[in-house]
C-alpha positions as CSV (number, residue, x, y, z in Angstrom):
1,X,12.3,69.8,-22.0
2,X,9.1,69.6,-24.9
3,X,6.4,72.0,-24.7
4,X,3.6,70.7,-26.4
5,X,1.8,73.6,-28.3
6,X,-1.6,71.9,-29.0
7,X,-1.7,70.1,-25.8
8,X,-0.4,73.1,-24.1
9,X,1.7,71.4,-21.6
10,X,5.4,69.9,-21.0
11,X,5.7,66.7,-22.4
12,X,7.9,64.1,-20.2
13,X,11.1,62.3,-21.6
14,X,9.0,59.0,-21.6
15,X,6.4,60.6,-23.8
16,X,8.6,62.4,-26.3
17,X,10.4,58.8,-26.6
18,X,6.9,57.5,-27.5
19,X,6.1,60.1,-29.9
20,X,9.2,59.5,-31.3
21,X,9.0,56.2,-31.8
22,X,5.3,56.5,-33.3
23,X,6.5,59.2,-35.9
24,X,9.1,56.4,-36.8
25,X,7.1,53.8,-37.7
26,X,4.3,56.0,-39.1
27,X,7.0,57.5,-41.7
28,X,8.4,53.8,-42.5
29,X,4.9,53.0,-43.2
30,X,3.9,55.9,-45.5
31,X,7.3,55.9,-47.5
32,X,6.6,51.9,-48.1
33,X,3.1,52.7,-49.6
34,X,3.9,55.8,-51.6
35,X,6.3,56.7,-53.8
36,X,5.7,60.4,-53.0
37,X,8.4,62.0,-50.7
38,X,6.2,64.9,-49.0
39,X,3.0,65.0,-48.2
40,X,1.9,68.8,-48.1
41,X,-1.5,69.9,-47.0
42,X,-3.8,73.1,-46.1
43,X,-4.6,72.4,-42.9
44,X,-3.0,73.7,-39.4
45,X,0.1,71.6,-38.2
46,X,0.4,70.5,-34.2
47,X,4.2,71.2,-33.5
48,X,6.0,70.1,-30.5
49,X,9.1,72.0,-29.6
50,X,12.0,70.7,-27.7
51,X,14.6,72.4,-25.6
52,X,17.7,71.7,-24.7
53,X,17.8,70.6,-20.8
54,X,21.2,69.9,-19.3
55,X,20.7,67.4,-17.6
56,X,19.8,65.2,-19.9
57,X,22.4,65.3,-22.3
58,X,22.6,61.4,-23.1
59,X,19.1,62.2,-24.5
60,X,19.3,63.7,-28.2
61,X,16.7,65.8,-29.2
62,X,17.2,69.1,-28.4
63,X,16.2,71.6,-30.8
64,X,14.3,69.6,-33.3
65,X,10.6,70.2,-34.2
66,X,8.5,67.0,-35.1
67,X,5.3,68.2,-36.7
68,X,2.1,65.7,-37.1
69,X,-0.9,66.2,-39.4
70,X,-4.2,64.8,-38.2
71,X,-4.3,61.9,-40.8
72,X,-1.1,61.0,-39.2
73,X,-1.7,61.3,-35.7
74,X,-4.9,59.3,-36.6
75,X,-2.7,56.3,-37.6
76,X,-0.5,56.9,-34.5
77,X,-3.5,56.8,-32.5
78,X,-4.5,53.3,-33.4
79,X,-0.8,51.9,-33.6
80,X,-0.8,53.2,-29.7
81,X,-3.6,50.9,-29.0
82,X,-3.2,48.2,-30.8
83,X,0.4,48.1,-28.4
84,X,-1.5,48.6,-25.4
85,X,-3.9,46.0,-26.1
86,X,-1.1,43.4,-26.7
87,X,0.8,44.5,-24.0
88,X,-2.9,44.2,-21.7
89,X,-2.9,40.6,-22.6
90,X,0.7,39.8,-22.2
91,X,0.4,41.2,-18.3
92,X,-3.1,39.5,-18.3
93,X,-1.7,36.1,-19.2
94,X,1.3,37.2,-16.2
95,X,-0.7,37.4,-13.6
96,X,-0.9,35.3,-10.6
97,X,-3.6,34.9,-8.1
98,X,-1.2,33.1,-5.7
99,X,2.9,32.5,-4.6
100,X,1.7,29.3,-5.1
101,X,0.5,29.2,-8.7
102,X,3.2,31.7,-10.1
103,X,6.1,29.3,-8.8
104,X,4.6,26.2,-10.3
105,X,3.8,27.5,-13.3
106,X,7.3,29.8,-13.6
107,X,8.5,25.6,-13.2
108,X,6.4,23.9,-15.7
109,X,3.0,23.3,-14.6
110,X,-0.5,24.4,-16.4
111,X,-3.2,24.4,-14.9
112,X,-6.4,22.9,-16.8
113,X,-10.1,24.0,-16.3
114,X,-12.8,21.4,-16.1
115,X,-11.9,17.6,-16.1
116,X,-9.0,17.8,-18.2
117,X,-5.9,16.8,-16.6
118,X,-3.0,19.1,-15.7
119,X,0.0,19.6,-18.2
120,X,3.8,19.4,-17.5
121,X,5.9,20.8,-19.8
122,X,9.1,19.5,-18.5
123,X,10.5,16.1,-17.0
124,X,9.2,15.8,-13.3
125,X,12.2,16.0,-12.0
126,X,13.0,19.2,-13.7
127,X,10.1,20.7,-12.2
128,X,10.9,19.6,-8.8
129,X,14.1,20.5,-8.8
130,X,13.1,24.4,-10.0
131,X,10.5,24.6,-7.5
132,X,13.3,23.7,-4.4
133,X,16.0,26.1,-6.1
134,X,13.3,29.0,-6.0
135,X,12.2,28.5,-2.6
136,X,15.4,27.8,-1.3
137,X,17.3,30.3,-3.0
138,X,14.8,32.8,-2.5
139,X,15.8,35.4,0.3
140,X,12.4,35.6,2.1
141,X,13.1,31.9,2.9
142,X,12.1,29.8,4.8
143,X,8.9,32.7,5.1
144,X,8.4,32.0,1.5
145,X,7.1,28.6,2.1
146,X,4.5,29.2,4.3
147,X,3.3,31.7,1.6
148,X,3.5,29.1,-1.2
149,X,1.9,26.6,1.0
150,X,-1.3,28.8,1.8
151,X,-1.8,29.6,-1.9
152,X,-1.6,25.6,-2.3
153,X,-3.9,25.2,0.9
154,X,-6.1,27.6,-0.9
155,X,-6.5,26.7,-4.3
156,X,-7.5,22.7,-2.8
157,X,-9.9,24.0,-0.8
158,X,-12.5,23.0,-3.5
159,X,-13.3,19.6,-4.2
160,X,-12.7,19.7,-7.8
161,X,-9.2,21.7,-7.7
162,X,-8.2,19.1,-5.1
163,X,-8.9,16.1,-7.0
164,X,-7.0,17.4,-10.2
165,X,-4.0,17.9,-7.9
166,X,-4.4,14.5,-6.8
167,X,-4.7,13.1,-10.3
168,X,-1.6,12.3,-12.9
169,X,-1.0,15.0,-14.8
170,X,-0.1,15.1,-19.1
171,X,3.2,16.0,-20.5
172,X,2.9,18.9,-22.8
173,X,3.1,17.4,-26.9
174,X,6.1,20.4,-27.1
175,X,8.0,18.6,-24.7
176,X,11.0,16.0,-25.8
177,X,12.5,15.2,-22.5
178,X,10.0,13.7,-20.1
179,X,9.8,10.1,-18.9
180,X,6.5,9.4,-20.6
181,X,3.1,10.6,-22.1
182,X,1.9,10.7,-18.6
183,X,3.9,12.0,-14.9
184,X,3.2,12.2,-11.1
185,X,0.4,14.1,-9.7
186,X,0.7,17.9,-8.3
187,X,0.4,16.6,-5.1
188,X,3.0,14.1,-5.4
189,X,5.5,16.1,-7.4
190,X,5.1,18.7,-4.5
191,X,5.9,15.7,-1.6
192,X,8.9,15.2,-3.4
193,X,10.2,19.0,-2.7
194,X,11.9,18.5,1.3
195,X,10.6,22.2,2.3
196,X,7.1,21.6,1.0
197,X,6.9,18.2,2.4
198,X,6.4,17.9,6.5
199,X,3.2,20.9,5.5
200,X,1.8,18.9,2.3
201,X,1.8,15.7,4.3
202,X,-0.2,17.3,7.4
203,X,-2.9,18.6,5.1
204,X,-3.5,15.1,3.5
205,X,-3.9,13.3,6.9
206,X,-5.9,16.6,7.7
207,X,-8.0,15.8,4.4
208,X,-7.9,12.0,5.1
209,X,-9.5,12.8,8.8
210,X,-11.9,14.9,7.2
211,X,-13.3,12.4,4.4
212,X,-12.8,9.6,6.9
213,X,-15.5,10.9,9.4
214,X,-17.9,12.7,6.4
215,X,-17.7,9.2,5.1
216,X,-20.5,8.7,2.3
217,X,-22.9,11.8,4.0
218,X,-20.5,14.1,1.9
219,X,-23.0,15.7,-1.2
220,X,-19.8,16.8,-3.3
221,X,-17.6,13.5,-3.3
222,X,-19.4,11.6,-6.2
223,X,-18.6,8.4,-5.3
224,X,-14.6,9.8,-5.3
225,X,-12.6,7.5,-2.7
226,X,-10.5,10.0,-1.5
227,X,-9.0,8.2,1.6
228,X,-7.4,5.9,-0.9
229,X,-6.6,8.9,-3.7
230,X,-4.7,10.5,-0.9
231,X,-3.0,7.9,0.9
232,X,-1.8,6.7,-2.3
233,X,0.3,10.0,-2.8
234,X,2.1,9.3,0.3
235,X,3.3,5.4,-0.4
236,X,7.0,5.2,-1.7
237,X,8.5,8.5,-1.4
238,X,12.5,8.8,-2.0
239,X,13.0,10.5,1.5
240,X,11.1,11.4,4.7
241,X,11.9,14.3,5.7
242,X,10.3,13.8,9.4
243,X,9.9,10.3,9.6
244,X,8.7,10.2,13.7
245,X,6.2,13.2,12.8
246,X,4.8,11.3,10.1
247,X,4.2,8.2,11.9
248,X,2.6,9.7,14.8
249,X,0.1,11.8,13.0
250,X,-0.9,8.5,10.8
251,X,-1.7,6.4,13.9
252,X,-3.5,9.5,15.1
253,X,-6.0,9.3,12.3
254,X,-5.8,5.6,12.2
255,X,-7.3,6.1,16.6
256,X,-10.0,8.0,15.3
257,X,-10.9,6.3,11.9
258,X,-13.9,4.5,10.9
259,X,-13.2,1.2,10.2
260,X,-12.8,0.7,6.6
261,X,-10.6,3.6,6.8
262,X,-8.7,1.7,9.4
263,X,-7.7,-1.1,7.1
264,X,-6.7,1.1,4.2
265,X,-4.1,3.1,6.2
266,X,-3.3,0.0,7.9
267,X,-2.7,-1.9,4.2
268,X,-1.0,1.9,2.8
269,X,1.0,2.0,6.3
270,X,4.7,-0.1,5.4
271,X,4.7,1.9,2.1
272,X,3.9,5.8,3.7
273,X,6.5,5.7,7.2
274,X,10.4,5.8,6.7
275,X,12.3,2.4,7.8
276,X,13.5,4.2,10.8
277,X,9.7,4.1,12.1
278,X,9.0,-0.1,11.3
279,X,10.0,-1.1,14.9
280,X,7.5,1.5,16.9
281,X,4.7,0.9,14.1
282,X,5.2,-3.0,14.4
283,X,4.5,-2.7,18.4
284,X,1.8,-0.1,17.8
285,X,0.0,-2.1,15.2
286,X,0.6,-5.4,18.1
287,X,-1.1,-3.4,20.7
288,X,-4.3,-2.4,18.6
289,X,-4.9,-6.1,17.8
290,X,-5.7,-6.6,21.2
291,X,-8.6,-4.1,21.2
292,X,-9.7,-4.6,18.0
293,X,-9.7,-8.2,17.0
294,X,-11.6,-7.0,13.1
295,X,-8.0,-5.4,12.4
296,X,-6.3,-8.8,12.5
297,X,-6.0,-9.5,8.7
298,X,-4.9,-5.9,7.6
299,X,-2.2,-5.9,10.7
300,X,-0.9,-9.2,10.4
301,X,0.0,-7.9,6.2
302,X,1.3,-5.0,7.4
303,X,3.4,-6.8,10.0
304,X,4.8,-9.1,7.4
305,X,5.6,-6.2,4.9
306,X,7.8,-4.3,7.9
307,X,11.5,-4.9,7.9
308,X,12.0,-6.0,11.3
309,X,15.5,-7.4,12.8
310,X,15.3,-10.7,14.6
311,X,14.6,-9.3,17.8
312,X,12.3,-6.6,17.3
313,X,10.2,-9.3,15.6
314,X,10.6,-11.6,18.8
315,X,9.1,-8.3,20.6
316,X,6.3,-8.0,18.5
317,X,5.8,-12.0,18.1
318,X,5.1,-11.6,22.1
319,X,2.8,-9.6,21.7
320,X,0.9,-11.9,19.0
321,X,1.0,-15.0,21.6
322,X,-0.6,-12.6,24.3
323,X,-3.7,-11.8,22.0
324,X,-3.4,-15.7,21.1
325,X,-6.2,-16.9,23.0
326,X,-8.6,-13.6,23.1
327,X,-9.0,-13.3,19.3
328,X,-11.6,-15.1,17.9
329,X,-11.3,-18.4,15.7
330,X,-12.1,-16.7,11.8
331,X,-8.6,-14.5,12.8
332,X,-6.2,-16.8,14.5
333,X,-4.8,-18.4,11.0
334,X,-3.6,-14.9,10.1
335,X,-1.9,-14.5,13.2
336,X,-0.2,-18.2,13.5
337,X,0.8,-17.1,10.0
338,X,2.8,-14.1,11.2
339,X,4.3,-16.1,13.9
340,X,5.5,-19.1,12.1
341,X,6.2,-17.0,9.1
342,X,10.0,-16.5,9.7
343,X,13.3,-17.9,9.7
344,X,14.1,-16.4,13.0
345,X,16.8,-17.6,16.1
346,X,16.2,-20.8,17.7
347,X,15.1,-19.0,21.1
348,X,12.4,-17.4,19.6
349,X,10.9,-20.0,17.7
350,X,11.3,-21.9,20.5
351,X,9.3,-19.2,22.5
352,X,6.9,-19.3,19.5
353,X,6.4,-22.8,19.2
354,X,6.1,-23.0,23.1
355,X,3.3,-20.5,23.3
356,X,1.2,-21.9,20.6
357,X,1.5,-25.3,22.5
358,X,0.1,-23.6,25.6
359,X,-2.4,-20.9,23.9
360,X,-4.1,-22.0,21.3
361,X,-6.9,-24.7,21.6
362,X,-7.5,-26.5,18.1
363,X,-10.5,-28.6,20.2
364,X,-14.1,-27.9,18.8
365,X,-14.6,-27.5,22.7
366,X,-12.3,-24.6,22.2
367,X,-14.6,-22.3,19.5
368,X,-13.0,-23.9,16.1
369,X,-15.0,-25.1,13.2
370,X,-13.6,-28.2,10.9
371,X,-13.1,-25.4,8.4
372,X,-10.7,-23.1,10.8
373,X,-8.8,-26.1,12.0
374,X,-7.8,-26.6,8.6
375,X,-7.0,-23.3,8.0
376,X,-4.8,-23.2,10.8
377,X,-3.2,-26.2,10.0
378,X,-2.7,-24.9,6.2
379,X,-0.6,-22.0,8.8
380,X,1.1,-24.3,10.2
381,X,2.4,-26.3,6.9
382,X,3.0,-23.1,5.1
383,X,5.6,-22.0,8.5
384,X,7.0,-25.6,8.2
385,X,7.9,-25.1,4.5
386,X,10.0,-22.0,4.8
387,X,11.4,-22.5,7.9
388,X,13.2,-25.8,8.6
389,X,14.3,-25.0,12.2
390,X,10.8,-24.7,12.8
391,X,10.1,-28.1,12.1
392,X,13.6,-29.6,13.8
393,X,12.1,-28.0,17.2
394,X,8.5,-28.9,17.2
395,X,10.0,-32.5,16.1
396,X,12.4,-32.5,19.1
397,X,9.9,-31.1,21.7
398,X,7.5,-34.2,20.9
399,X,10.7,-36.3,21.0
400,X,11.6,-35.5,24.2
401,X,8.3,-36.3,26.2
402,X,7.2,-38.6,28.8
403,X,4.0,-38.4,29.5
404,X,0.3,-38.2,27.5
405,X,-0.5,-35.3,29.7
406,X,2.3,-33.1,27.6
407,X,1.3,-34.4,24.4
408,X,-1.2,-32.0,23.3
409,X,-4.0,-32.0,20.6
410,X,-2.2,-29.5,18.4
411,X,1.0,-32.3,18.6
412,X,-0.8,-34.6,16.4
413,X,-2.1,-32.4,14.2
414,X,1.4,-31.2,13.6
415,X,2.6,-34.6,13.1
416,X,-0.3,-35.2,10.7
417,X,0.3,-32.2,8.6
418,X,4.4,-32.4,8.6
419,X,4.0,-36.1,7.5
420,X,1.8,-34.7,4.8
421,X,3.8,-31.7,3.5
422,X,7.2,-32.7,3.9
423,X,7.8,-35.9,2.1
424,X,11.6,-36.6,3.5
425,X,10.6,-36.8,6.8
426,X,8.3,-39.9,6.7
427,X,10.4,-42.2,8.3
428,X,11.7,-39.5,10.7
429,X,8.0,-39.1,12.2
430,X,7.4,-42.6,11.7
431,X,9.8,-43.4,14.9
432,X,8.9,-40.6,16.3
433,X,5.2,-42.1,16.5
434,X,6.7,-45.7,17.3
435,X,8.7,-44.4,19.9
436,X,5.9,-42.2,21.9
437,X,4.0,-45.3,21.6
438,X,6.5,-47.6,23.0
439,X,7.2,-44.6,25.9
440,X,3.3,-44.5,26.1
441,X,3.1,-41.1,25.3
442,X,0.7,-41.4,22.0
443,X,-2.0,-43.5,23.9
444,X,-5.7,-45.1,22.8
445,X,-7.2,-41.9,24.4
446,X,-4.9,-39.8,22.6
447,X,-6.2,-41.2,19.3
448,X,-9.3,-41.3,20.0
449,X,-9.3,-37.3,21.7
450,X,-7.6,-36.5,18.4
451,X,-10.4,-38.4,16.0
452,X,-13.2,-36.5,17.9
453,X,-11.8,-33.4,18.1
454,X,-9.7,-33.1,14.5
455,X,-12.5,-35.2,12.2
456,X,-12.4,-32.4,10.0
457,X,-8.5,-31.8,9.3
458,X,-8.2,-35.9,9.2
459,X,-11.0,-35.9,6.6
460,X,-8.7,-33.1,4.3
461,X,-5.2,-35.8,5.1
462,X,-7.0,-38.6,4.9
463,X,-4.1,-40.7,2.7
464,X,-2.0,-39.2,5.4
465,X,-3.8,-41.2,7.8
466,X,-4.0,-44.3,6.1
467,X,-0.8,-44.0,5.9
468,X,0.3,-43.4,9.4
469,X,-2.1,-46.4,10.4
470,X,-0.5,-48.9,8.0
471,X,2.5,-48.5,9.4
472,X,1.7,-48.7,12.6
473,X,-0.3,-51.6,12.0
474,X,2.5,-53.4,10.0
475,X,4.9,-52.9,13.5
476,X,6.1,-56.3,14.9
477,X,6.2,-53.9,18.4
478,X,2.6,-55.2,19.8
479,X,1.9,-51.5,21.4
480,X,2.3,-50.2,18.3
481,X,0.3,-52.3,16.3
482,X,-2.1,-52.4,18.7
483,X,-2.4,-48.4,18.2
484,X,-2.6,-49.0,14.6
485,X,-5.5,-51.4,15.0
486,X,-7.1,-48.5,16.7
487,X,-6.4,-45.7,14.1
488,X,-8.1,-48.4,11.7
489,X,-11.2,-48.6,13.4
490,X,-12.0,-45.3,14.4
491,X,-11.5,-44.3,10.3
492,X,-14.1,-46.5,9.8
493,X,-16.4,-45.5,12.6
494,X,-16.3,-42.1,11.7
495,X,-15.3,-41.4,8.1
496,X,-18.0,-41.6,5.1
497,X,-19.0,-42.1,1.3
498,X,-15.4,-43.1,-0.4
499,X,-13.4,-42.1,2.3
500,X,-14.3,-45.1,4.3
501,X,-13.9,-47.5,1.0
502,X,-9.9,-46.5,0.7
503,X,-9.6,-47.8,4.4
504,X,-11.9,-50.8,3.8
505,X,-9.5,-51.0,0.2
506,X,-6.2,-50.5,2.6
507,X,-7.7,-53.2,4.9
508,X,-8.5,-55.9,1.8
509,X,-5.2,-55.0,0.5
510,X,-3.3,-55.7,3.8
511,X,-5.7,-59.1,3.8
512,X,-4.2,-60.2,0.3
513,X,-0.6,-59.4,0.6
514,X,0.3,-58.9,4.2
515,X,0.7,-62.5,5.4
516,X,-1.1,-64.7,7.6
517,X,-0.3,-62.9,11.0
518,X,-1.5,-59.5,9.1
519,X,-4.1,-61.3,7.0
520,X,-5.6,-62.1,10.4
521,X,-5.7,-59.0,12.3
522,X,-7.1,-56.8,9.0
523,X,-10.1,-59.2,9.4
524,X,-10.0,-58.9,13.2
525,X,-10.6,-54.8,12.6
526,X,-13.2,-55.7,10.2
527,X,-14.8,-57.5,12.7
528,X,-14.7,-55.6,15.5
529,X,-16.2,-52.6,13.8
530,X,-20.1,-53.0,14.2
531,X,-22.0,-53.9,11.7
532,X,-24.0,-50.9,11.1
533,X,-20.6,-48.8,10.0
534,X,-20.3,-51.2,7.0
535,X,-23.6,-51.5,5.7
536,X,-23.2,-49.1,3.1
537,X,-20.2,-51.0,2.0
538,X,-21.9,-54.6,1.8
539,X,-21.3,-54.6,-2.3
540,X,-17.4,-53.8,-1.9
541,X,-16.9,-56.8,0.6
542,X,-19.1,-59.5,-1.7
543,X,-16.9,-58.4,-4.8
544,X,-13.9,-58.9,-2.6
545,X,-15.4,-62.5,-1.1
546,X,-16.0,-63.5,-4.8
């Protein structure tokens, strides 16, 4: 025990220590400025006594007297506060308003005020991997979460906070082991910690609902597009922790959404779910085309960035044919695009092939512009490319008919464009076109029903034609030449400016090289053709009479 005599009181061990230590460093300070060993004066001495106590015997100052003189306790006085002061800042600087912001920054992370991006002062990875172990290994867990996560729910509640968390954040100059100058957002450093994850994701599709119906009526966005920001933290994660949760709380928002906002989760959608969810989003996002038709482009990407076995896609490709003839024309070559688009089992392409023949009308009675019909056909040549059993079955299922009546419009356009893109197989269509003829399959009607109806398309192959009419013309077979005859005059009839010079060119040519028997019925087309279709092309023939 101490008995202070100026203070009048008993002084505690903790403040004897104190004064102790003070007296220390006071003495080492005085003996390093003076040379003088004592310093006497005149005035009264403060002297604090200390008895000897028992119990504390591992405590070694019994008996002795430490005296003070003002001057010195003056200098004590200000060495005590000057301590205090430092040790005010360093439990200042230690203080956390938040579970939330003392684990992150115990990890790594400092937060920045203002614009100025957030600092790591580790590798990502090192971060994430503290910020598990201390949740984890903490023994309040799995409470300790739900603490962290309203501190996090709390410090995003402003617009500005939230944004930085969304926004890359800087590696710290003192720092020799990160990836790069810059690393992965807050948010997405936090997505990437499995307990954190299933509650971070719910409050961004909370946050993306929110934006999505304030829209541009918000006063504090500045022109931010946080749909996109946000879904952007969610594309390509290394694990879903709760893939089916996920997925149904996207397709939730995407029910409710605005449109635009539609076609960004749509476009964000293969990249967000887990692989486990492709099958039930592919015959979600199959059903929604039916009811909204202005969803077609985004869905039909999605659909071909899903990984989707062989029969799941059949499934959804069923689906596709169903909404075949409801969708209007500007949509239908993105969705021929999805269906021809794979190298799938003979049955289904069949089933593909077969429901195209029966659903989709490529007539300009049927809604189509010149303009879509080549669109659709570009589909169709772009499915014939990369899928040759495509093209062997369409081929085989014009082979194998009997009667015009089967043969439909989008038949010859298919023969057009294959005879176009696909070099090799020429001669192959040629006797396919001989034989229908022969079989009277590919009639005069026919042509003519595919002239009026495909002008357009026949206009963008038009060497294709002129091909596919020579030949026919050139046949010793008189059904087929007689259909070639026909092709010739209806290019002339209804073709235009130097289109209708290369088949008055192909004709003069055919006059000057053919033969007599050819020679003779070139000039028999010529002259068949009224007049008024070749007026414009009066100079050509006089250079050729010359």
């Amino acid at each position: 025990m101490a008995w202070c005599q100026e203070c009048h009181r008993v002084l505690s061990k903790s403040e004897i220590e104190k004064f102790v230590m003070y007296k220390r460093r006071f003495t080492n300070r005085t003996s390093k400025s003076s040379s003088a060993t004592q310093v006497t004066t005149s005035t009264p001495k403060s002297t604090v006594e200390v008895e000897n106590d028992p119990s504390r015997s591992n405590f070694p100052m019994s008996g002795i007297s430490v005296e003070s003189s003002p001057t010195q306790k003056r200098k004590v006085n200000e060495t005590d506060r000057q301590i205090v002061s430092e040790n005010a800042k360093k439990i200042k600087t230690c203080t956390y308003s938040s579970c939330f912001e003392e684990v992150v920054s115990k990890a790594g992370f400092v937060f920045k005020n203002g614009d100025s991006p957030h600092v790591l002062t580790r590798d990502q990875a090192i971060f994430i991997r503290d910020v598990t172990t201390y949740l984890k290994k903490n023994m309040s867990f799995p409470k300790n979460v739900d603490e962290f996560f309203a501190g996090f729910e709390k410090h995003c509640s402003s617009n500005s906070n939230l944004k930085m968390v969304l926004t890359h954040t800087k590696t710290s100059s003192d720092c020799t082991d990160a990836r790069g100058a810059v690393q992965e957002s807050l948010v997405r450093l936090l997505l990437s910690v499995e307990p954190l994850q299933s509650k971070v994701l719910e409050f961004l599709l909370e946050k993306v609902a929110e934006f999505a119906l304030i829209g541009d009526d918000d006063p504090d966005s500045n022109d931010v597009p946080w749909v996109r920001i946000i879904l952007r933290q969610m594309r390509l994660l290394d694990r879903i922790v709760d893939g089916s949760s996920l997925n149904d709380r996207l397709f939730s928002v995407l029910e409710t959404a605005p449109l635009d906002v539609q076609r960004e989760i749509i476009f964000c959608l293969p990249d967000i779910i887990s692989d486990e969810q492709h099958h039930e989003a592919a015959l979600k996002l199959s059903k929604l085309l039916k009811t909204n038709f202005q969803l077609t482009a985004a869905i039909m990407e999605a659909l071909n960035s899903l990984n989707l076995q062989s029969n799941l896609r059949a499934e959804v490709c069923e689906h596709m044919l169903q909404a075949l003839n409801k969708a209007p024309p500007e949509f239908l070559p993105a969705i021929i695009t999805f269906l021809v688009s794979s190298e799938g089992q003979v049955e289904d392409l069949t089933e593909v092939i077969s429901g195209l023949r029966q659903k989709l009308d490529l007539s300009t009675a049927g809604g189509l512009d010149g303009s879509t019909q080549v669109l659709i056909m570009s589909a169709l040549s772009s499915g014939a490319l990369s899928c040759r059993k495509l093209v062997d079955i369409w081929l085989k299922t014009i082979s194998s008919m009997h009667s015009s009546s089967d043969l439909t419009l989008l038949d010859m356009a298919v023969l057009l464009l294959l005879h176009h893109s696909l070099p090799a197989r020429k001669k192959n269509i040629h006797n396919i076109l001989r034989n229908r003829i022969k079989a009277g399959v590919i009639t005069e009607a026919v042509v003519e029903k595919t002239f009026t109806m495909l002008l357009v398309p026949i206009k963008e192959y038009v060497k294709t034609a002129l091909n596919i009419a020579t030949v026919l013309f050139k046949s010793p077979d008189p059904p087929v030449n007689y259909i070639g005859k026909v092709w010739f005059k209806l290019m002339l009839i209804n073709l235009e400016g130097h289109l209708v010079q290369s088949v008055i060119l192909e004709l003069l040519l055919l006059i000057g090289t053919g033969g007599m028997a050819i020679a003779t019925l070139a000039l028999g087309v010529m002259s068949e053709v009224e007049p008024r279709y070749l007026h414009s092309q009066v100079l050509l023939l006089m250079v050729f009479i010359l």
